[in-house]
C-alpha positions in Angstrom: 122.8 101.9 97.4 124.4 98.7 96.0 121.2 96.6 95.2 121.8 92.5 94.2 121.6 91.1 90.9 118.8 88.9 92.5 115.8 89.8 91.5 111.8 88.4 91.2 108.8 89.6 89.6 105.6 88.7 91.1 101.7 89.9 91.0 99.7 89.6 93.9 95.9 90.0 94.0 93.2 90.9 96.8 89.4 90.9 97.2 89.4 94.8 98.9 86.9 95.4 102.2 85.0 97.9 101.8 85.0 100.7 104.3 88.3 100.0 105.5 92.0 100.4 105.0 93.3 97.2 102.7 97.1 96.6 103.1 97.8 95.4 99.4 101.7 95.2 99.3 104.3 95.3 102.3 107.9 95.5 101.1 109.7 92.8 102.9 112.7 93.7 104.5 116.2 93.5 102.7 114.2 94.0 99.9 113.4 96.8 97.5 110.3 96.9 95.3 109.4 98.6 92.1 105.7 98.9 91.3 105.3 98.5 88.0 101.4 97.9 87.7 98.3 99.0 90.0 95.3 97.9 89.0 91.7 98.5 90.7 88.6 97.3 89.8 84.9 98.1 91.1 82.6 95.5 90.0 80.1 97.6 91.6 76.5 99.0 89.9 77.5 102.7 90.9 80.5 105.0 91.1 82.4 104.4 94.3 85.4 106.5 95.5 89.0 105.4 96.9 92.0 106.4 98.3 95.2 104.7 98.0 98.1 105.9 100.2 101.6 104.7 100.4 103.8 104.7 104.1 107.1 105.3 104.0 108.6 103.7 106.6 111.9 106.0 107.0 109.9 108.7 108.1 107.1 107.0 109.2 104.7 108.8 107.5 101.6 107.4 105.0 100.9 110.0 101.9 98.6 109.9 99.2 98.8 108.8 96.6 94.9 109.3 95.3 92.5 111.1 97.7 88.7 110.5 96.8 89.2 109.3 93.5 86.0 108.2 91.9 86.0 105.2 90.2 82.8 104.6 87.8 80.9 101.9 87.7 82.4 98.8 86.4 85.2 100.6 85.8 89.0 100.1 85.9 91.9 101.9 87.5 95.2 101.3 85.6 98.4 103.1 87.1 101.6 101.8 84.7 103.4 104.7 83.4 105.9 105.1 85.7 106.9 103.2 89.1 107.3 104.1 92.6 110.3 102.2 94.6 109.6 101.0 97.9 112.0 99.8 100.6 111.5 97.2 103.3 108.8 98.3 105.5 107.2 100.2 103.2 103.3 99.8 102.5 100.8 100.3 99.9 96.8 100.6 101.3 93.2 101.5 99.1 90.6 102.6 101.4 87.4 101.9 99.0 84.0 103.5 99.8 81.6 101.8 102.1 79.0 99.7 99.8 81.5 98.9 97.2 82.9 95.4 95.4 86.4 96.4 94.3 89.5 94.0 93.8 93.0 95.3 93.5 95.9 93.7 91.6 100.0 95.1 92.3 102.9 94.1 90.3 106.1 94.5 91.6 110.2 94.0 91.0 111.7 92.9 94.0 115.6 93.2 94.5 117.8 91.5 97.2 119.1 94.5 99.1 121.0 93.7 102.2 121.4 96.7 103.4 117.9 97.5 103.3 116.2 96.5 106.6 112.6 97.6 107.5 
């Protein structure tokens, strides 16, 4: 894989629903991502659970990535120490429990990569 010399960081943030699947981050295509930062945040009174899953769009096939993670109360989630790459068409979701107030924030590398088509 040959990937460009054109390159942009960028963060983006979202208000999750609770109860339901929250798209966070779609790799656009001819693109290739690098997370670099997850963060999750549950500005809830109790501890509320989560799952965040990542699709893989060459095999079309959504794995986990946490499965019923608990996240305490006015507590943080902070996943830095390493990255996964994503390729165009690629997806990243958090399911948070039903009753909860959680916000999610994704930093990402993005490289030009013609070749790399969702």
């Amino acid at each position: 894989m040959t990937v460009s010399a054109t390159y942009k960081s960028r963060s983006v943030g979202t208000n999750l629903t609770a109860g339901s699947a929250n798209t966070i981050y779609e790799c656009p295509s001819n693109w290739t991502a690098h997370v670099v930062l997850l963060f999750v945040t549950n500005a809830t009174g109790g501890n509320k659970n989560l799952t965040i899953e990542w699709y893989d769009t060459s095999t079309s096939t959504w794995y986990f990535i946490l499965g019923g993670y608990i996240l305490s109360a006015y507590g943080y989630l902070q996943l830095s120490d390493s990255y996964l790459v994503l390729n165009g068409g690629d997806k990243l979701r958090i399911t948070p429990e039903a009753g909860s107030t959680m916000s999610a924030t994704i930093t990402v590398e993005e490289y030009f990569d013609p070749a790399n088509r969702a």
